[in-house]
C-alpha positions in Angstrom: -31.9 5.7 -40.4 -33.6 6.9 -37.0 -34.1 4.2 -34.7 -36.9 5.3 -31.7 -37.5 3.0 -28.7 -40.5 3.2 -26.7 -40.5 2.2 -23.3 -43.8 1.9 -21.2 -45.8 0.8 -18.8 -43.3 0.9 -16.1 -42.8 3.3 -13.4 -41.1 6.2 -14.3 -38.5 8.1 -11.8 -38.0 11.5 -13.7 -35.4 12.5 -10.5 -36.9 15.8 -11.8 -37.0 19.3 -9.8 -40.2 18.2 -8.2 -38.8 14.5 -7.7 -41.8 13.2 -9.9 -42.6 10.0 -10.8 -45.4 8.6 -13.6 -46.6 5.3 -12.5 -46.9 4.1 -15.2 -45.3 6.2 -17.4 -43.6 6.3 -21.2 -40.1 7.4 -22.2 -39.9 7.6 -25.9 -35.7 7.1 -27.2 -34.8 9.0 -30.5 -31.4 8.5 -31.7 -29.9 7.9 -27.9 -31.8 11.1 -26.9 -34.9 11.3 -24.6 -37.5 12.7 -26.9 -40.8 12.7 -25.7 -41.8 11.4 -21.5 -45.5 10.8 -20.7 -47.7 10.2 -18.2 -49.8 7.2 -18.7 -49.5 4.7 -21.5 -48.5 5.8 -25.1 -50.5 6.2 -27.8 -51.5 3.7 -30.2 -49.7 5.8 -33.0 -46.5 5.6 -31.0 -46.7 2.2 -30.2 -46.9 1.2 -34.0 -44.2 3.8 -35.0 -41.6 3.0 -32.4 -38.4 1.2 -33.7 -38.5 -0.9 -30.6 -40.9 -1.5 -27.8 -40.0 -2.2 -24.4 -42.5 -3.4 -22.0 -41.5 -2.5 -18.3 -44.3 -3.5 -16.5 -43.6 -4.5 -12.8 -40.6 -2.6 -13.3 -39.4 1.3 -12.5 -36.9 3.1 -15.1 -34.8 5.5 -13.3 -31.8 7.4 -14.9 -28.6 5.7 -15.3 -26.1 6.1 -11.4 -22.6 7.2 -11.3 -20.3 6.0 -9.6 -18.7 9.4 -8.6 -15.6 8.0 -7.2 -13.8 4.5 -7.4 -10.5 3.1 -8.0 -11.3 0.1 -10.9 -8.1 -2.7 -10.1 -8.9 -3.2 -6.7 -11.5 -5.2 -8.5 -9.0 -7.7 -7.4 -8.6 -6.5 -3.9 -11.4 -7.4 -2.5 -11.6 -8.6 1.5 -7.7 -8.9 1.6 -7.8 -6.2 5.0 -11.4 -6.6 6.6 -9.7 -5.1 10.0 -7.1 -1.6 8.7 -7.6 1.9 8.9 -6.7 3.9 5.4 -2.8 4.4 5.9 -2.4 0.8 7.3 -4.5 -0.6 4.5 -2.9 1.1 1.4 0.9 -0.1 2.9 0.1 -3.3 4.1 -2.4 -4.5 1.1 -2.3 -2.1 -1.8 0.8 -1.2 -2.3 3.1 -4.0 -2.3 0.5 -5.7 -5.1 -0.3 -3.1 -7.1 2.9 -2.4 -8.0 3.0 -5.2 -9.7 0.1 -4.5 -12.2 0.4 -4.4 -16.0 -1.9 -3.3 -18.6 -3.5 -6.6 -19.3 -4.0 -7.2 -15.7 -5.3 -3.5 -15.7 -7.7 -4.6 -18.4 -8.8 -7.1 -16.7 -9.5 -5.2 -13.4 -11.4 -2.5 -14.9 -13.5 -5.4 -17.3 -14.7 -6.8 -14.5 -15.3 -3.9 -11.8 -17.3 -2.0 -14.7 -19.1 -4.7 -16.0 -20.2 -4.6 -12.1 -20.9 -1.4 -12.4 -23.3 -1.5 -15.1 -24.7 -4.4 -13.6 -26.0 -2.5 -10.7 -27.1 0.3 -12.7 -24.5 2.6 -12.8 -24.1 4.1 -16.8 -20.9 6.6 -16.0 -18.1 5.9 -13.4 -15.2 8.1 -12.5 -12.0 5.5 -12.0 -9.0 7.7 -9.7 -6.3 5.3 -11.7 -3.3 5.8 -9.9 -1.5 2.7 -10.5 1.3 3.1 -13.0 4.1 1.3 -12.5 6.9 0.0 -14.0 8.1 0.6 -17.8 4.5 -0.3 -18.9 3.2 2.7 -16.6 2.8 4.2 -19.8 -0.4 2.2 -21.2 -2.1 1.5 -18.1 -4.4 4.1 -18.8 -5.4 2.7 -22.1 -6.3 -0.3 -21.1 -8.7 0.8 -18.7 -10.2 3.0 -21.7 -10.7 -0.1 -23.6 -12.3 -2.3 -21.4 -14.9 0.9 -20.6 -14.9 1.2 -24.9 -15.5 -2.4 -25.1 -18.7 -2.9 -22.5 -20.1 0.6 -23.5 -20.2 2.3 -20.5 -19.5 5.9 -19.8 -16.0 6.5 -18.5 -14.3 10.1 -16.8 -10.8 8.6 -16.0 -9.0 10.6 -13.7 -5.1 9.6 -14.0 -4.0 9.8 -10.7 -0.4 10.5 -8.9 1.9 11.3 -6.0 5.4 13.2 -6.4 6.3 13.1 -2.7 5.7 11.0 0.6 4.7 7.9 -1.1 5.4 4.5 -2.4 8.4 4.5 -4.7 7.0 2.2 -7.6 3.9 4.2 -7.5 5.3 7.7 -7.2 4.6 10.0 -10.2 6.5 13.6 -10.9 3.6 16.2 -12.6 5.8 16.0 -16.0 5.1 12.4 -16.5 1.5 12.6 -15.0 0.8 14.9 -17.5 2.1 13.4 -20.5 0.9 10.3 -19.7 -3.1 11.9 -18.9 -2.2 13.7 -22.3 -1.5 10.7 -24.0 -4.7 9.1 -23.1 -6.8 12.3 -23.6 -5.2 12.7 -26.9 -6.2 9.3 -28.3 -9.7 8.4 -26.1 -10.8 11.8 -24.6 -14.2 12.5 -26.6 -14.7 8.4 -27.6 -18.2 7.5 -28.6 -19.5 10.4 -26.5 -18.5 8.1 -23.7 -14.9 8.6 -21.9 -13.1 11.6 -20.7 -10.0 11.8 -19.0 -8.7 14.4 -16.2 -6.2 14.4 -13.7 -6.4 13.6 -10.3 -4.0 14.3 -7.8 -4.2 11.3 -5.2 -4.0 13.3 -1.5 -2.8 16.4 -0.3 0.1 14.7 1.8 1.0 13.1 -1.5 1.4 16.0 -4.1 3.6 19.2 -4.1 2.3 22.7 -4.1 4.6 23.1 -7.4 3.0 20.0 -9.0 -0.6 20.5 -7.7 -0.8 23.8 -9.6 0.6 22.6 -12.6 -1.7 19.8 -13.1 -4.5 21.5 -12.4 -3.3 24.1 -14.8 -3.1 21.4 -17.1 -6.2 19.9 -17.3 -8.2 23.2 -17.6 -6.1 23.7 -20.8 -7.6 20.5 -22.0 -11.5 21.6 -20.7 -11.1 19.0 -18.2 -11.1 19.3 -14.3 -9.1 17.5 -11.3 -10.3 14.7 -9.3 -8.4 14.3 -5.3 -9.2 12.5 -2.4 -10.1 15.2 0.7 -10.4 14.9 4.3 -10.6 11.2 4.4 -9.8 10.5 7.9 -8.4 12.5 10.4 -5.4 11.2 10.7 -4.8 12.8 7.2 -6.2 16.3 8.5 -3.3 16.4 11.2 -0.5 15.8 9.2 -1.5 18.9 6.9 -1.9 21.0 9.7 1.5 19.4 11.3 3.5 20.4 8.0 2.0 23.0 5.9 -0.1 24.8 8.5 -3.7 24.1 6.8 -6.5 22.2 6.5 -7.0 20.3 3.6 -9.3 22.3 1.8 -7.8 25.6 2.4 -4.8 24.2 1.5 -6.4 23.1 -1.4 -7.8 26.7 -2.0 -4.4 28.3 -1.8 -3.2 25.9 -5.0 -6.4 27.0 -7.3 -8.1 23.4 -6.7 -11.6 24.5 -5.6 -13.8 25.2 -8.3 -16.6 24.1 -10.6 -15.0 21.4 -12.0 -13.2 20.2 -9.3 -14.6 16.8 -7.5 -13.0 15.9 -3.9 -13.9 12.9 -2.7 -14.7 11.4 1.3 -14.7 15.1 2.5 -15.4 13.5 5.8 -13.4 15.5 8.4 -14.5 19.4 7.2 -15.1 22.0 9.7 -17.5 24.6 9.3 -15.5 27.3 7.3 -14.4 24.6 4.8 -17.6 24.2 3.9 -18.2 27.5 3.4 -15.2 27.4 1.2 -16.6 24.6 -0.9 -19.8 26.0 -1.3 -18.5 29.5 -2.3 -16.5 27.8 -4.8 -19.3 25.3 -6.2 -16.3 22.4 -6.2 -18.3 18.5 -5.8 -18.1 16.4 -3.1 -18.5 12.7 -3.6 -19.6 10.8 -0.7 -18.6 7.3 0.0 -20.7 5.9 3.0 -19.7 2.5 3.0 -15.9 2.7 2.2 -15.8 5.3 5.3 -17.6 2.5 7.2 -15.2 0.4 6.3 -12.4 2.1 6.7 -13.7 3.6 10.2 -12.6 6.9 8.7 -15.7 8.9 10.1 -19.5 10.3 9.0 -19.3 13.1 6.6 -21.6 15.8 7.0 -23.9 15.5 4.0 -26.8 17.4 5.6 -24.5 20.6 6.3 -23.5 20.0 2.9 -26.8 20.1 0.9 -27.9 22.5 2.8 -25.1 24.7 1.6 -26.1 24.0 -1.5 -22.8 21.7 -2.0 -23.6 19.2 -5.2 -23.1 15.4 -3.6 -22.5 13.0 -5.3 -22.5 9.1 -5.0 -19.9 6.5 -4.6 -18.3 2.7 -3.9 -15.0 4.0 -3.8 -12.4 1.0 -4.9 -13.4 -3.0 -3.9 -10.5 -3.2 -1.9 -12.8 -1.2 0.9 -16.4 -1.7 0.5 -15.9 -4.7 -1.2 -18.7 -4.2 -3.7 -19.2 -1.8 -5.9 -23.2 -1.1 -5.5 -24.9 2.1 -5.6 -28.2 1.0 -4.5 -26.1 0.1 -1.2 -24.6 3.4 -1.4 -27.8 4.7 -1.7 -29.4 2.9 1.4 -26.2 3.0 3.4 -26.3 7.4 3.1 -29.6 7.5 4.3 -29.0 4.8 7.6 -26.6 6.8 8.3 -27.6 10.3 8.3 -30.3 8.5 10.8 -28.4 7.0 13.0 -25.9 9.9 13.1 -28.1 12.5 13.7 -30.9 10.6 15.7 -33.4 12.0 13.8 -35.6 9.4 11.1 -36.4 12.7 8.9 -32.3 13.4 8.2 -32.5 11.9 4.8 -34.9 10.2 2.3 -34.6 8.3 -0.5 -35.6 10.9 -3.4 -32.7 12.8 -1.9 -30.5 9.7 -2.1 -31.7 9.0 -5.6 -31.2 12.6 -6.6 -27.2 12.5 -5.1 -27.0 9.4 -7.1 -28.2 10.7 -10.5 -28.3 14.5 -10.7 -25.0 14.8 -8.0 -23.3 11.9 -10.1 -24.4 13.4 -13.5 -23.0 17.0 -12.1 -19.7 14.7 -10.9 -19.1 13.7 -14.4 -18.8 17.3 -16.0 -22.6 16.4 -17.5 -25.2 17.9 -15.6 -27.6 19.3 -19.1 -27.2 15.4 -20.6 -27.7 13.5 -17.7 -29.1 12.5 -14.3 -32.8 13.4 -15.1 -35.2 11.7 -17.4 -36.0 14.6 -19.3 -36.5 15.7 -23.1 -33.2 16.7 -24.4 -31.1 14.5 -22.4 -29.6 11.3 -23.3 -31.2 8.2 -22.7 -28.9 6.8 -19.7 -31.6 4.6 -18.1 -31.8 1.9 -16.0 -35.3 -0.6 -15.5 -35.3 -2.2 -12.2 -37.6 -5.4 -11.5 -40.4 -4.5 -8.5 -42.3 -7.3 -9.3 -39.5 -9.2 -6.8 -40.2 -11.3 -3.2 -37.6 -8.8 -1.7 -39.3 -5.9 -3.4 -43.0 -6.1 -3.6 -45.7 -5.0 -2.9 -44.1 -1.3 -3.6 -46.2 1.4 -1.8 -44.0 3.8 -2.6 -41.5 3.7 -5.5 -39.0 5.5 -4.1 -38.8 3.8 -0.7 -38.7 0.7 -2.8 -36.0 1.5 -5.0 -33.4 3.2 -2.0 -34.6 0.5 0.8 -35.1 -2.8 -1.4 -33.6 -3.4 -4.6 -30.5 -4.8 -5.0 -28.2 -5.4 -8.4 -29.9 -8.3 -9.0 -33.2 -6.7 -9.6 -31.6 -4.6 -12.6 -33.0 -5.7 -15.5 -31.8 -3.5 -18.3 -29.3 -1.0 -18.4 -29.1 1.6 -21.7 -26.6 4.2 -21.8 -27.4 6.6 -25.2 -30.5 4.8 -26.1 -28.6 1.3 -26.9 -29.4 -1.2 -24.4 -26.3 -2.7 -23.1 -27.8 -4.9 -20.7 -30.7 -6.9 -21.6 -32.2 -9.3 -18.6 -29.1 -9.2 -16.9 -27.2 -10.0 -19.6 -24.6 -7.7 -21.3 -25.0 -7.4 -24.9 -21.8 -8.6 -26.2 -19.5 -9.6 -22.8 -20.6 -13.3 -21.1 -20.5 -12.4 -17.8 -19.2 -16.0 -17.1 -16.1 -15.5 -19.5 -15.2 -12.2 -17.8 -15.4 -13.8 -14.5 -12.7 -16.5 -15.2 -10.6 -14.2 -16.8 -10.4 -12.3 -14.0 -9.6 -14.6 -11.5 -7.3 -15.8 -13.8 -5.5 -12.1 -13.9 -5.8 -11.9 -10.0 -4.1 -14.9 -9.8 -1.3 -13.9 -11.7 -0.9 -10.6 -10.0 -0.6 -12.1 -6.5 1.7 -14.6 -7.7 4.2 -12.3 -9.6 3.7 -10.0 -6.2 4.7 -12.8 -4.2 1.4 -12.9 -1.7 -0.8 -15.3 -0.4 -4.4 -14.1 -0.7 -5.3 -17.6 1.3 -5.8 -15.6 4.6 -7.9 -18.1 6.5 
């Protein structure tokens, strides 16, 4: 039977190619697919004919974020190294836990950091999992498909590895990254419309020429792409050029990893001719303001990028260097920055932040026709957030308002194809209060089977 859902007098962020918005306007849902958009409010005929009717009045619908880029168990990591750069970070406070990890604790992880996701209006997230260890290393990657099956939230995993220079218990040969990524694909790739999985070599001083091109030949034969950190600090930069002669991205290049459906994420320290490179080769960038802030691993150059023509995209990155996972702070944060960085108040503005967000996020996620705009044809991935807020109103500018003021907890309702997974901050079927204890209750077991204190003062 067809179920329609009408949603109305709200304002309406198409994230269009004129960045238009209908305030108020009318999105009409058919079957999980965007049908019919208006300007206005709807007519009396569609109003008594709609399934479901869905006031957002005081409210703005926008398209469903990604998070283009994040790593889903350091949902547990969180403030454990306020004060490291990247290399010291992963060896002194990732490493020696997340060996330790096991797929329920994995379950756990990824329950709660995309139940945080969806929370603060992100519909698809791309999880670099590159945490299997041990003999359980095997159904790590199903565990995280589950908890994404289970809250109804889209999923790209990308199963991550490292066959050289890297921590023992974490260190993956291509062979066994690839069956393993096969084994998920094979069972959840295609799921509800809703999770794919890739592969996703973790950095370049990290994986073998031999093994790059094999994996990447890999996941083409399966339609899917790769998914690799890039020119995350420069640090990282040097010790390419010290031992194989190259930059990261030509380096990359010379192993067949730029292309369409390629996604490097960071791509902070790029010179000039890199971008050329990634611009030629239409790979995605996904930018990751706050983690870089974090991390103190530099300002990437989003305004060279887009005006390349490079796709950005959005991103947290993992919790164990943000420590949130918040788009709308992503959002904010890329615009301050460009600012500051460039001294000039005109760098960046919010419909462009909105746009890397949505459309950049969409394109991220191998689904640029479905997703990203609110448009007829595409699926209803939409998100209604509350202006009628202290800390919002009055809005002058919807926009402004969405980038500079809201927050997660002005998200009122999240849908991802047409069914409304969040309902006044509420998921549908998870308590939000269960899922919290259980994870703390996982966290706890991890440190304590890892041997660490996470009572740091």
């Amino acid at each position: 039977m067809t179920k329609t859902t009408l949603i109305h007098g709200g304002a309406v962020v198409t994230v269009n190619e004129t960045a238009e918005v209908l305030d108020p306007g009318w999105i009409l849902i058919t079957d999980g697919t965007i049908t019919q958009v208006g300007n206005g409010e709807p007519s009396g005929d569609l109003l008594s004919s709609a399934s479901e009717v869905i006031s957002a009045n005081g409210c703005a619908v926008m398209p469903g974020m990604t998070n283009a880029h994040t790593h889903l168990f350091q949902s547990f990591f969180r403030g454990l190294a306020d004060d490291r750069p990247l290399l010291d970070w992963l060896r002194d406070c990732i490493w020696p836990a997340a060996e330790h990890i096991t797929p329920e604790i994995a379950y756990h992880a990824a329950r709660i950091g995309l139940l945080e996701n969806l929370l603060t209006g992100c519909t698809s997230v791309i999880d670099h999992q590159y945490v299997h260890p041990g003999s359980e290393g095997d159904l790590i990657d199903d565990a995280v498909c589950r908890a994404a099956d289970e809250l109804g939230i889209r999923l790209l995993l990308a199963h991550g590895w490292a066959d050289r220079n890297y921590h023992e218990p974490l260190a993956e040969d291509a062979a066994t990254a690839i069956r393993r990524a096969k084994q998920a694909f094979d069972k959840w790739d295609g799921h509800d419309g809703r999770i794919k999985i890739e592969l996703g070599p973790l950095i370049p001083w990290g994986c073998s020429d031999e093994a790059m091109t094999e994996t990447i030949g890999a996941a083409r034969s399966w339609g899917r792409g790769t998914h690799v950190h890039c020119a995350e600090t420069a640090i990282e930069v040097e010790m390419s050029i010290e031992e194989r002669g190259m930059r990261h991205v030509p380096w990359l290049e010379s192993v067949g990893a730029l292309a369409p459906d390629v996604q490097l994420a960071h791509s902070v320290w790029l010179e000039d001719s890199e971008l050329d490179a990634i611009a030629r080769t239409d790979a995605v960038v996904v930018h990751c303001p706050v983690s870089n802030m974090y991390l103190a691993s530099g300002v990437a150059r989003v305004l060279d990028m887009r005006e390349r023509g490079i796709t950005v995209a959005l991103a947290s990155d993992g919790s164990g260097s943000n420590n949130r996972q918040d788009l709308f702070e992503a959002m904010k944060i890329s615009v301050l920055l460009q600012k500051v960085h460039q001294l000039n108040a005109m760098a960046l503005q919010p419909e462009e932040a909105i746009e890397m967000a949505c459309v950049g996020g969409a394109r991220a996620f191998g689904e640029s026709d479905r997703l990203g705009r609110i448009e007829e044809g595409r699926e209803a991935d939409l998100v209604v957030v509350n202006l009628d807020h202290p800390a919002v109103a009055p809005v002058h500018r919807v926009p402004s308002a969405i980038v500079f003021n809201c927050a997660p907890q002005h998200v009122r309702d999240v849908f991802v194809r047409g069914n409304r997974v969040v309902a006044n901050g509420e998921h549908h079927s998870v308590p939000i209060a269960e899922a919290v204890e259980q994870a703390k209750s996982a966290a706890a077991s991890l440190f304590q089977q890892a041997g660490i204190s996470t009572r740091l003062g």
